[in-house]
C-alpha positions in Angstrom: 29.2 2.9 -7.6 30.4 0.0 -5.9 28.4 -1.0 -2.0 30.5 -3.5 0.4 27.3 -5.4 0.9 23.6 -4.7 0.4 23.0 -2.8 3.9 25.3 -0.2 2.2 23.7 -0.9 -0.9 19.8 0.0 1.0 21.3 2.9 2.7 22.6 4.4 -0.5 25.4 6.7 1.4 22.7 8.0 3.8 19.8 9.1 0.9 18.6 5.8 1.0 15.2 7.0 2.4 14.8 9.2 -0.5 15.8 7.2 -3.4 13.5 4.1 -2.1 10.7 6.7 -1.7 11.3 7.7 -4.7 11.3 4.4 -6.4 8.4 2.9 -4.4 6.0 6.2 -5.8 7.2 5.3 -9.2 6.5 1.8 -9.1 3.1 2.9 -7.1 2.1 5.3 -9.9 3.2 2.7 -12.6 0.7 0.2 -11.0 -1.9 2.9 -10.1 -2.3 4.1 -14.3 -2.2 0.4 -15.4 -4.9 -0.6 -13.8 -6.6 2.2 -14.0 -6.1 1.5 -18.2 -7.0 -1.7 -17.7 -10.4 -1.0 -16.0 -10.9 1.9 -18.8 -10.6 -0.9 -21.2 -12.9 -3.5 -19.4 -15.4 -0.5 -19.0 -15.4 0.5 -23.0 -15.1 -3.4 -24.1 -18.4 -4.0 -21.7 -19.8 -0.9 -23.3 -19.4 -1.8 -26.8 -20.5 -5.3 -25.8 -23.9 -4.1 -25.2 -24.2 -2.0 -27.8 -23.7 -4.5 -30.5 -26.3 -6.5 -28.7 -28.9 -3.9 -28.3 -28.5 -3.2 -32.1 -29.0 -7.2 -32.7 -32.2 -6.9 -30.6 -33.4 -4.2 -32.6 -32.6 -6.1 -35.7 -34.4 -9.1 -34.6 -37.3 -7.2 -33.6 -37.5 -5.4 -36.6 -37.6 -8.7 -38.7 -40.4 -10.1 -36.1 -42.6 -6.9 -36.8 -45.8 -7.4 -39.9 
């Protein structure tokens, strides 16, 4: 579908409301689950993080101990 220029192109034969609403929740929703993965994987990194070094302190206190 060809638009004479881009005000007809925004307006979209009069649904333009709709399909930029429509398009702005997708891009919203897009945004909204990658951070939300990339907190989920800051959490789980951090998690591990201290896990490996609670098991290095009880390594090294285990190697301490008579």
């Amino acid at each position: 579908m060809m638009f004479d220029d881009w005000q007809a192109f925004i307006a979209m034969g009069g649904h333009g409301l709709y399909v930029w609403m429509a398009y702005s929740a997708a891009v919203a929703l897009l945004i909204a689950n990658l951070s939300g993965l990339r907190a989920e994987r800051r959490r789980i990194r951090r998690q591990l993080h201290d896990q490996l070094r609670s098991r290095a302190e009880e390594g090294s206190d285990a190697s301490q101990a008579p």
